[in-house]
C-alpha positions as CSV (number, residue, x, y, z in Angstrom):
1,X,4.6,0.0,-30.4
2,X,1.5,-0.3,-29.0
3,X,1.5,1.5,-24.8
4,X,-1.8,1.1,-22.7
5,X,-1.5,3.3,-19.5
6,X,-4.4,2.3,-17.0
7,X,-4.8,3.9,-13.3
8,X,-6.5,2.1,-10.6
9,X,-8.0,4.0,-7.3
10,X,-6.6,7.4,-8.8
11,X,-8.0,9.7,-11.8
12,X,-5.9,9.8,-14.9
13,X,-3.5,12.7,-14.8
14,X,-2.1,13.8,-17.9
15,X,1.7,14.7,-16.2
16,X,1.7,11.1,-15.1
17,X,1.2,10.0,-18.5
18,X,3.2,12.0,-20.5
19,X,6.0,10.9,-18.1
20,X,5.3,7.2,-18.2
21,X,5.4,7.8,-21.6
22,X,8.9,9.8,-22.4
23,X,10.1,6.9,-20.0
24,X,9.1,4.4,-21.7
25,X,11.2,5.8,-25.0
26,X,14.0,3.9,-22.9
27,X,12.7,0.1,-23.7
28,X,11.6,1.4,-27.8
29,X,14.6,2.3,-28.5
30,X,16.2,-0.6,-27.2
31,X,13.6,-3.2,-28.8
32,X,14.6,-1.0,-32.2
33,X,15.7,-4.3,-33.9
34,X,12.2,-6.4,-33.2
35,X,10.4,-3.3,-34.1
36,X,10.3,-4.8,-37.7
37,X,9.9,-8.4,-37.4
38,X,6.7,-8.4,-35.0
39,X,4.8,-5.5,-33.0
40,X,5.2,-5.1,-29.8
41,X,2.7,-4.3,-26.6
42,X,3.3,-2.4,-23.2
43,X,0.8,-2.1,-20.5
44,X,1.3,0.0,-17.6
45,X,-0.7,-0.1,-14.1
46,X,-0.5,2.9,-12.3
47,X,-2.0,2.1,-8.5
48,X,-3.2,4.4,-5.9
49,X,-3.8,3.6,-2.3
50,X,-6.4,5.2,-0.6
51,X,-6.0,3.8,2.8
52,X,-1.3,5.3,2.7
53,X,0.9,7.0,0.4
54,X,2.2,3.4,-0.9
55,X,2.1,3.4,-4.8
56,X,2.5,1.0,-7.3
57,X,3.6,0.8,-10.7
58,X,3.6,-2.6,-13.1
59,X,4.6,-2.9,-16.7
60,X,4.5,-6.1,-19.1
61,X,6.2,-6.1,-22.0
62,X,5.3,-9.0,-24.7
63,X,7.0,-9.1,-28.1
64,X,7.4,-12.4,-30.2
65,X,10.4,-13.3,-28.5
66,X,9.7,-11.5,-24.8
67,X,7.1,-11.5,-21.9
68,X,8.7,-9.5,-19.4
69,X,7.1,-8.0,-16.2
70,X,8.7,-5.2,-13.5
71,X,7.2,-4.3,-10.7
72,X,8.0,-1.7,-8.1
73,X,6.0,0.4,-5.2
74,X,7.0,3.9,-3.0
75,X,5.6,6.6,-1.9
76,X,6.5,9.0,-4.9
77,X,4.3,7.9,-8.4
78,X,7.0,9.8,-10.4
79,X,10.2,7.8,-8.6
80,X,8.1,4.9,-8.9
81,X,7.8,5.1,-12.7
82,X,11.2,5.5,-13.3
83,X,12.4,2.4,-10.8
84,X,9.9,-0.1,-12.6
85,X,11.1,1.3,-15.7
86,X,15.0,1.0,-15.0
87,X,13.8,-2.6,-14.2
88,X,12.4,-3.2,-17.1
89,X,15.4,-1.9,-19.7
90,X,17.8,-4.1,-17.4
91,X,15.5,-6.9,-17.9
92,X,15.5,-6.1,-22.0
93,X,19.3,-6.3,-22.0
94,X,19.6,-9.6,-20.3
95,X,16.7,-11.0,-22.6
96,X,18.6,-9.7,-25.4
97,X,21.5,-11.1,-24.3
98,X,20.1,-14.2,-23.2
99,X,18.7,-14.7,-27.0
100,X,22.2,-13.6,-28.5
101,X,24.0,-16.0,-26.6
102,X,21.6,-18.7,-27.5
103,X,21.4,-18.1,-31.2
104,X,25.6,-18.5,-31.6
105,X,25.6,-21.8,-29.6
106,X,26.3,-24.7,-31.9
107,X,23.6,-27.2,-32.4
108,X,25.2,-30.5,-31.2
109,X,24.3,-34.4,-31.2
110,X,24.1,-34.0,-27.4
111,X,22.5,-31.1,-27.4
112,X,19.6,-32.7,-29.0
113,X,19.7,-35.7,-26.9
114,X,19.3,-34.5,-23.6
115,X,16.0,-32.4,-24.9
């Protein structure tokens, strides 16, 4: 797993990191199974604003299968972490279950056809 953390209108702070970083455990250790079959890249955006205490926080996730993006913005960096995170481990699941479901559907004649 390859994890870029960048920061934009703030200096990098090693707490922040580390945190991002034990949070981010959550989406490894549920793309486990992918793990072998192809790499796998996160990218996180930490953003400060200068002008209020409204921060942001972005992730993209992009495996073989996956592209996912989460997105979320408060006041607290730390509470802002863990929201886009929880996003992004709900969005694993239903990708996950999304691909599940489509790899036991039979292939069918009219399946094919309406393609």
């Amino acid at each position: 797993m390859n994890t870029k953390i960048t920061f934009h209108n703030m200096p990098s702070s090693d707490p922040l990191e580390t945190h991002a970083r034990e949070k981010i455990k959550k989406c490894s250790e549920l793309l486990k199974d992918q793990a072998d079959r192809t790499p796998f890249f996160i990218e996180i955006w930490l953003k400060a604003n200068k002008q209020h205490p409204h921060h942001a926080a972005e992730i993209h996730l992009k495996t073989g299968s996956m592209n996912l993006h989460a997105h979320n913005e408060g006041p607290d960096m730390y509470v802002v972490i863990d929201t886009a995170i929880d996003k992004m481990v709900s969005l694993i699941k239903k990708e996950k279950a999304l691909l599940l479901d489509r790899s036991h559907k039979p292939d069918t004649e009219k399946k094919r056809f309406s393609r």
